[in-house]
C-alpha positions as CSV (number, residue, x, y, z in Angstrom):
1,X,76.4,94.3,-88.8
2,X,77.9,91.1,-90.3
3,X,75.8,88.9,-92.7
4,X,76.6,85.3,-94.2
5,X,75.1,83.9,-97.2
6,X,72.7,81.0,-96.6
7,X,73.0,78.6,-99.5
8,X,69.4,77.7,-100.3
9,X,69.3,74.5,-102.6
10,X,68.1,75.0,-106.2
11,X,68.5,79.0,-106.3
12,X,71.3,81.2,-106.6
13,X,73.2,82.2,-103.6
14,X,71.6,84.7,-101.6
15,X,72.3,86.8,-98.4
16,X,70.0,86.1,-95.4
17,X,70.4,87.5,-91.7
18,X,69.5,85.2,-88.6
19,X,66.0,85.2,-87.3
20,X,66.2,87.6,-84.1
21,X,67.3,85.2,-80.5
22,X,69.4,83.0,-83.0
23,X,72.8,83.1,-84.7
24,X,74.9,81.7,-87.9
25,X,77.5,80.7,-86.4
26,X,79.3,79.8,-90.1
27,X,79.8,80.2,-93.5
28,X,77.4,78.7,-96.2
29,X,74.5,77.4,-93.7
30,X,70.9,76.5,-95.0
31,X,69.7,77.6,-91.2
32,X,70.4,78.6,-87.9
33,X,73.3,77.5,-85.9
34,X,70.6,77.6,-82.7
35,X,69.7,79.9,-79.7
36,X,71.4,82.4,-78.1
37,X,72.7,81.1,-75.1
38,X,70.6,82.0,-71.1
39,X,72.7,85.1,-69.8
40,X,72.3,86.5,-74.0
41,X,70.0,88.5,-75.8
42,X,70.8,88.1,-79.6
43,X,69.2,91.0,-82.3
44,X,69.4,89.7,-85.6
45,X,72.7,89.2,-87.2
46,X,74.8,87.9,-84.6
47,X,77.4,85.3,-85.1
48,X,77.8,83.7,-81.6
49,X,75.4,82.3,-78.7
50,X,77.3,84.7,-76.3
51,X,77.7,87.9,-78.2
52,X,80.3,90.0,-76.2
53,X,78.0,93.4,-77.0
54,X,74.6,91.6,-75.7
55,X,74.9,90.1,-72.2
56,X,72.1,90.2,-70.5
57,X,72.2,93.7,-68.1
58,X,72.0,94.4,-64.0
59,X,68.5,94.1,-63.8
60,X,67.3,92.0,-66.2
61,X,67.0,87.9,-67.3
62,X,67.7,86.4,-70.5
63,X,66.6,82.8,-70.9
64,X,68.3,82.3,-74.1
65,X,66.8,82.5,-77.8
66,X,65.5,86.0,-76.8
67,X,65.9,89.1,-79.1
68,X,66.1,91.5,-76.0
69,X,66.3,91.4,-72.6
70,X,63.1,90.6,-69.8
71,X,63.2,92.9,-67.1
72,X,63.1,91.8,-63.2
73,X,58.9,91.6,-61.9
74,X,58.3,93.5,-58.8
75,X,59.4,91.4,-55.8
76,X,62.4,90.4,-57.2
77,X,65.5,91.8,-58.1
78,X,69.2,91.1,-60.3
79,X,72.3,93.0,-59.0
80,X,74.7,90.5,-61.2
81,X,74.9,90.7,-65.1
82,X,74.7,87.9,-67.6
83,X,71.4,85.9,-65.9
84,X,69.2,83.8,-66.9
85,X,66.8,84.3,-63.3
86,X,66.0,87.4,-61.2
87,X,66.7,86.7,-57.2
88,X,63.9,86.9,-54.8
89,X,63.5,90.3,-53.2
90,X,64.9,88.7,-49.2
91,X,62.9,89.6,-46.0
92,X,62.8,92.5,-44.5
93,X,63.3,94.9,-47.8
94,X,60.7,94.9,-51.1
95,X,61.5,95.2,-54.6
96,X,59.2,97.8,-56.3
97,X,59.9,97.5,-60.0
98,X,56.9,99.9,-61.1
99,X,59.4,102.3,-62.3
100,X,62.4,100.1,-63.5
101,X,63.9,96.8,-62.3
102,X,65.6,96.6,-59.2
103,X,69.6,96.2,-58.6
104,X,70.6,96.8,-55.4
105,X,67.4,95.6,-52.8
106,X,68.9,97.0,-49.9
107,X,68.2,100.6,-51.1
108,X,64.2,99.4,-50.4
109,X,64.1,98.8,-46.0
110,X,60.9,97.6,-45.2
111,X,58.8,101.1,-43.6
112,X,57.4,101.2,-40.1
113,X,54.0,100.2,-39.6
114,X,54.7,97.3,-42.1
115,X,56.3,94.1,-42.7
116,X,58.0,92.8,-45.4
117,X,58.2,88.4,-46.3
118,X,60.2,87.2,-49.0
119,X,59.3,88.3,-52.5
120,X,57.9,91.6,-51.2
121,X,56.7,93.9,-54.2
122,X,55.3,97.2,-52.6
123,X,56.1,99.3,-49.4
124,X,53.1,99.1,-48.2
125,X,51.9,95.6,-49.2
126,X,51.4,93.8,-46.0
127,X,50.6,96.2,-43.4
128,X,50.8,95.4,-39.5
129,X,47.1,93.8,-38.6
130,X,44.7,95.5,-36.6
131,X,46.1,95.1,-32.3
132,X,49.1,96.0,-33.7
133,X,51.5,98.9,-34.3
134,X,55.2,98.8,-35.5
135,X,57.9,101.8,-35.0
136,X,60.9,100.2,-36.9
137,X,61.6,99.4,-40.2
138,X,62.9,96.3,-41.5
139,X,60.4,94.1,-40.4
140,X,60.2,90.4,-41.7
141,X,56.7,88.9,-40.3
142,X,53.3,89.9,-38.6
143,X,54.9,88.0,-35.4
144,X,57.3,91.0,-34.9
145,X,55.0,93.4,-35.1
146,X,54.2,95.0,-31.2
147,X,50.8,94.7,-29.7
148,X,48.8,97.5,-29.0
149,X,49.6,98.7,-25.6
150,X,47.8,99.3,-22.3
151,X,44.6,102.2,-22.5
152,X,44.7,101.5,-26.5
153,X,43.2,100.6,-29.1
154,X,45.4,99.9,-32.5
155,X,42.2,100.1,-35.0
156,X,43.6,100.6,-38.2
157,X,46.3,98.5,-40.4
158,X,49.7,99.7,-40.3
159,X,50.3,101.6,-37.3
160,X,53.7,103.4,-36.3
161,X,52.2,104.2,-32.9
162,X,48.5,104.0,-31.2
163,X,46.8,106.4,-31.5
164,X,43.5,106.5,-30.5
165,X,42.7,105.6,-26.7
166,X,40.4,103.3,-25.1
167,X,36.8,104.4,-25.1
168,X,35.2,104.8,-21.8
169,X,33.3,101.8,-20.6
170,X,36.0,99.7,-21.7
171,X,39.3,98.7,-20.9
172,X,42.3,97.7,-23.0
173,X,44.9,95.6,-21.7
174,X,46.4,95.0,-24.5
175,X,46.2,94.0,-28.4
176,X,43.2,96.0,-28.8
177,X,41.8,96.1,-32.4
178,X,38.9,99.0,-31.2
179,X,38.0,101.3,-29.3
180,X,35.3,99.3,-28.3
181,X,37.1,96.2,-28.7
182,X,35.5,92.4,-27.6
183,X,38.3,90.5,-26.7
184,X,37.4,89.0,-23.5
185,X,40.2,88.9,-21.1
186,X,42.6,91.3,-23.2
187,X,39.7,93.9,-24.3
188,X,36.4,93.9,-23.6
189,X,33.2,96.0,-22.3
190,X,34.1,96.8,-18.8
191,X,32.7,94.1,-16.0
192,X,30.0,94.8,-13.4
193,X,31.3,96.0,-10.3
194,X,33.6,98.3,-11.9
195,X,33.6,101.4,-14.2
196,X,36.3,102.2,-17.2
197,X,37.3,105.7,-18.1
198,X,38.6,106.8,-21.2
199,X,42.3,104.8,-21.7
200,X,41.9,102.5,-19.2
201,X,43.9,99.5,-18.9
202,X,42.4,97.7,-16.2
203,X,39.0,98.1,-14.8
204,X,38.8,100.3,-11.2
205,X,36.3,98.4,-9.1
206,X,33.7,100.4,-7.5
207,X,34.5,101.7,-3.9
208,X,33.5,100.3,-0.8
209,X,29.6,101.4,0.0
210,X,28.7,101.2,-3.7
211,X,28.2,98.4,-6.4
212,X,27.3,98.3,-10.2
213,X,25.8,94.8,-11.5
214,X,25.4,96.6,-15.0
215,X,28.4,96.1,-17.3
216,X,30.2,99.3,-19.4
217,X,30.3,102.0,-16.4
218,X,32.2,105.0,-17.1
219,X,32.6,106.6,-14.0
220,X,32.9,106.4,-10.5
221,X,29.5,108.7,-10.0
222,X,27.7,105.6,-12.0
223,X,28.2,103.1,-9.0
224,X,24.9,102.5,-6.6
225,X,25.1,102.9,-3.1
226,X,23.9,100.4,-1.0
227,X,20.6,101.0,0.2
228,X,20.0,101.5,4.2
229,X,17.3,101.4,6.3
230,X,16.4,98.2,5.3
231,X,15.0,95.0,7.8
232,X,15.9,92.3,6.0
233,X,19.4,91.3,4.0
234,X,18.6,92.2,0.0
235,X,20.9,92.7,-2.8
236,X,24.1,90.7,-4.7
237,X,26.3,88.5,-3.2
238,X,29.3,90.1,-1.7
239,X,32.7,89.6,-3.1
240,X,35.1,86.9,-1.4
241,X,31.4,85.1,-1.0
242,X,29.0,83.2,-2.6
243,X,25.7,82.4,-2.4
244,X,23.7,79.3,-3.9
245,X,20.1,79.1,-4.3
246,X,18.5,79.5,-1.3
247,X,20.8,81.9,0.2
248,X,19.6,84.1,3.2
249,X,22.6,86.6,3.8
250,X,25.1,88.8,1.5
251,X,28.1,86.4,3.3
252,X,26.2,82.9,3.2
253,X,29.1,80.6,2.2
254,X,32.9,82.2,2.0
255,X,35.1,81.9,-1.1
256,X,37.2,78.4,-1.2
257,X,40.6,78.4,-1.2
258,X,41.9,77.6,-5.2
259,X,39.2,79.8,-6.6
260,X,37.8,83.7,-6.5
261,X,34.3,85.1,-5.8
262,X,33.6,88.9,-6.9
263,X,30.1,90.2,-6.6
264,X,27.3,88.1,-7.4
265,X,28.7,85.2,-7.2
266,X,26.9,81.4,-7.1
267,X,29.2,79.3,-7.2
268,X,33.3,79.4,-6.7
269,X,34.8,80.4,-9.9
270,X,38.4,78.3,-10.1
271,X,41.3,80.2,-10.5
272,X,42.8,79.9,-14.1
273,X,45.6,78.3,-15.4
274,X,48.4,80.4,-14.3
275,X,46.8,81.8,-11.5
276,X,46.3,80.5,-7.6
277,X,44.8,81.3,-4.0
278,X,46.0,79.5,-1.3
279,X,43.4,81.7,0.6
280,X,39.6,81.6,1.1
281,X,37.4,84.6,0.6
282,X,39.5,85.8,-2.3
283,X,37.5,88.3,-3.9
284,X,40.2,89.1,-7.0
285,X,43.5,87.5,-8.1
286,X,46.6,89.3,-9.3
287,X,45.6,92.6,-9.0
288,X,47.8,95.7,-10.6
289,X,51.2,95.8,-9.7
290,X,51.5,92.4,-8.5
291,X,53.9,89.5,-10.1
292,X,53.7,86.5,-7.9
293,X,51.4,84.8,-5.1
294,X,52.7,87.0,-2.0
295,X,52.2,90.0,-4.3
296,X,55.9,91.7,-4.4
297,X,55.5,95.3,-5.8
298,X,56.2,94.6,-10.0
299,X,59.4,96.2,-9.6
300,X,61.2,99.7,-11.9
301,X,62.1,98.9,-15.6
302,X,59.2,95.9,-15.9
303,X,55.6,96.0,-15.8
304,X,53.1,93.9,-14.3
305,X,49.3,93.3,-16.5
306,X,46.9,91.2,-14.6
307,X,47.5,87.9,-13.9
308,X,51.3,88.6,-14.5
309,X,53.0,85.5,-13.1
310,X,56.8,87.2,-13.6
311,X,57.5,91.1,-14.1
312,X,57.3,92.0,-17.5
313,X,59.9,93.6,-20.2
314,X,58.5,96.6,-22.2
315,X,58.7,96.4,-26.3
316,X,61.5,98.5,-27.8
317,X,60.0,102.4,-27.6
318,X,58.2,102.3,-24.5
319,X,60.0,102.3,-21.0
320,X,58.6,102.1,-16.9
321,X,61.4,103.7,-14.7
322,X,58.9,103.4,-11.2
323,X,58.0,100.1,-9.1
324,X,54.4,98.7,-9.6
325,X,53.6,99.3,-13.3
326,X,50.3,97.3,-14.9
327,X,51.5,99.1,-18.2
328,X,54.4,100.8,-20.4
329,X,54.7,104.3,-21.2
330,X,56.0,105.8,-24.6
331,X,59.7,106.7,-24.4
332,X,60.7,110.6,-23.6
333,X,61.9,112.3,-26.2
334,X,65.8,112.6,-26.2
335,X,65.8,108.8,-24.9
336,X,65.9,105.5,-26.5
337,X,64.3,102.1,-24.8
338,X,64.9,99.0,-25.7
339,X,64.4,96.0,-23.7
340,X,67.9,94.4,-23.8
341,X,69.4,97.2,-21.5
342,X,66.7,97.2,-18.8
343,X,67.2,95.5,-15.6
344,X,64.5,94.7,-13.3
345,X,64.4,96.7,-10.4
346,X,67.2,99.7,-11.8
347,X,64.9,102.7,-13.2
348,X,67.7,104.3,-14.5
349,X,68.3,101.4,-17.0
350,X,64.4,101.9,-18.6
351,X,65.7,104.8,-20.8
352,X,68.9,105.4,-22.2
353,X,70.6,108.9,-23.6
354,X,70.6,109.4,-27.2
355,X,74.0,109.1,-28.6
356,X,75.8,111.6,-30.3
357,X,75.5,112.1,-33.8
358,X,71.7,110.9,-34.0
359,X,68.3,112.4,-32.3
360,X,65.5,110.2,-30.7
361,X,62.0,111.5,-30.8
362,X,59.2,110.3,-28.5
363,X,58.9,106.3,-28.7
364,X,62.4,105.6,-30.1
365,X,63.7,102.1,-29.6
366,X,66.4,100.8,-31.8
367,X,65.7,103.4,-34.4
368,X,67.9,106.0,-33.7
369,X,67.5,108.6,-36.3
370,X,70.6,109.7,-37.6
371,X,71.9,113.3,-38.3
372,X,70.9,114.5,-41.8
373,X,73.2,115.5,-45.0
374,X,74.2,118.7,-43.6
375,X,74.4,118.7,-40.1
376,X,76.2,117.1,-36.8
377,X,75.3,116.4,-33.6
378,X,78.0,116.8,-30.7
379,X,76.3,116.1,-27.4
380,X,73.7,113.3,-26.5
381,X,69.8,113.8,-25.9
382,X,68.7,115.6,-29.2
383,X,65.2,115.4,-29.5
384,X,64.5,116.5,-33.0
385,X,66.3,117.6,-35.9
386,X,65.9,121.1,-35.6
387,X,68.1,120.6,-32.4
388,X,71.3,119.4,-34.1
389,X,73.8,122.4,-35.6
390,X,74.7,123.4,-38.9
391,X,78.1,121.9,-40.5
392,X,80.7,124.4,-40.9
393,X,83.7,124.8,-43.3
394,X,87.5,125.2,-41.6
395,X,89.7,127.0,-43.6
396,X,93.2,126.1,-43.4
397,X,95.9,129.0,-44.2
């Protein structure tokens, strides 16, 4: 290491080094020169602000006037040398420096079942919310994580798939955050006048002959028949009715047109926004499988919920290849599904064959899986890895 003799007035020339994050940068000084320069880290000794042997490394900020070197924080990250600033880890990846700064972000995708904003320090630091799942990686926000679908209920944080069904007495149209979920339209106890088996999506009115004016009926057997033998007119309103106080019959006043009456009703309930009858005596509005007022079949490659004023698209993973869907199913193994390539009313465009050189397991949308170190794949529709073959060696004479 080099040295320079600091004249110090009134005493006989000595030999001084620099204080550590500064330099001498001459001959004969009383002090300092200054500070290392940002980019530089400066041990003691050193001659220059920008000492060729201490840039600042990948990885790591130097402000200037620093002895050594301040690694990158989690959530950010430095793949350039001489800096005085670490980058911000971008969307969609996270920057996990427990073990070491970060250089190259793009090493660290964002996993399924979470979602990663700018600045991201952990894997698993902001999981999908509850009514929500997520099957592909890279994720930047909650907004593109999937809602829980049809007959489920997405009760935990950071889903890949749901996994846990509706429970019976309720029904799950979607976004479910419990098995027993209370959600109103979306999720809720099941309605009087109908019953809810486990993973149901929309409530299954009782039949005709029977009723139910308790709420949270599991099964059919739990409807009431109506009671005969009677003399005089007892009992609920009946549906596509409705009956105001004072009311003699089961069919005193019939529904008006611009609103629906199901059992028990008093007054007209008006149809919501988005919804319509043209009709009186309506006793339901938009029922399964229905996408517009004269009720056309939803038709292949879309589904239709309740109240569904246009067929819709199934999320990437999930497919419908039949006509009158209230709900998407989870794509076959050896398929992928992804919105983009279905077209309403062609079933054969809900699924697509996996492509060579990658397998698709059961709910694969645009996450193809690609063939392992090790292996190929030469014909379309693997399922798993243990269906691709083995590389082999040619040996050339």
């Amino acid at each position: 290491m080099t040295t320079h003799p600091l004249h110090v007035k009134g005493q006989s020339a000595k030999e001084f080094y620099d204080r550590a994050g500064k330099y001498c940068g001459s001959y004969g000084l009383t002090a300092e020169t200054g500070d290392c320069d940002p980019g530089y880290y400066c041990p003691e000794g050193q001659t220059v602000a920008t000492p060729a042997n201490y840039s600042c490394p990948l990885g790591y900020f130097c402000v200037g006037g620093k002895e050594l070197p301040e690694p990158c924080a989690s959530g950010t990250y430095q793949d350039e040398p001489i800096q005085s600033t670490c980058k911000t880890c971008p969307a969609g990846f996270y920057c996990n420096a427990t073990f070491g700064p970060v250089i190259n972000y793009a090493t660290y995708i964002c996993p399924e079942g979470f979602f990663c904003p700018d600045g991201t320090r952990y894997p698993e630091e902001f999981p999908c919310p509850e009514g929500t799942f997520n099957n592909r990686t890279g994720l930047n926000s909650t907004s593109e994580c999937s809602e829980c679908v049809g007959g489920m209920a997405c009760d935990v944080e950071g889903l890949t798939y749901p996994i846990r069904p509706c429970s019976a007495g309720y029904f799950c149209r979607q976004s479910a955050d419990s098995t027993t979920p209370s959600l109103g339209s979306l999720a809720d106890q099941c309605p009087a006048g109908s019953y809810c088996p486990v993973e149901t999506a929309e409530p299954i009115g009782c039949p005709e002959g029977s009723y139910s004016s308790a709420m949270a009926l599991q099964m059919e057997s739990q409807c009431i028949n109506c009671t005969g033998g009677l003399t005089a007119v007892f009992g609920q309103c009946l549906p596509g009715f409705y009956c105001p106080v004072g009311s003699k019959v089961s069919t005193e006043i019939i529904c008006t047109a611009g609103a629906y009456c199901p059992i028990g009703t008093e007054n007209p309930v008006p149809c919501p926004a988005g919804k319509y009858s043209d009709v009186g005596g309506l006793r339901y509005y938009c029922p399964n499988g229905s996408s517009v007022e004269t009720q056309i079949i939803c038709p292949a490659a879309m589904h239709c919920p309740t109240g569904s004023a246009t067929p819709q698209e199934c999320p990437a993973g999930m497919f419908v290849d039949y006509d009158g869907a209230a709900a998407c199913s989870v794509c076959p193994e050896g398929y992928y599904c992804v919105p983009e390539l279905s077209i309403e009313g062609n079933s054969a465009s809900a699924k697509n064959i996996c492509p060579m050189g990658f397998f698709c397991p059961n709910g694969t949308g645009h996450d193809w899986q690609p063939c392992p170190a090790g292996t190929y794949g030469l014909s379309q529709g693997l399922k798993k890895a243990e269906d691709l073959d083995s590389m082999y060696r040619r040996t050339i004479l």
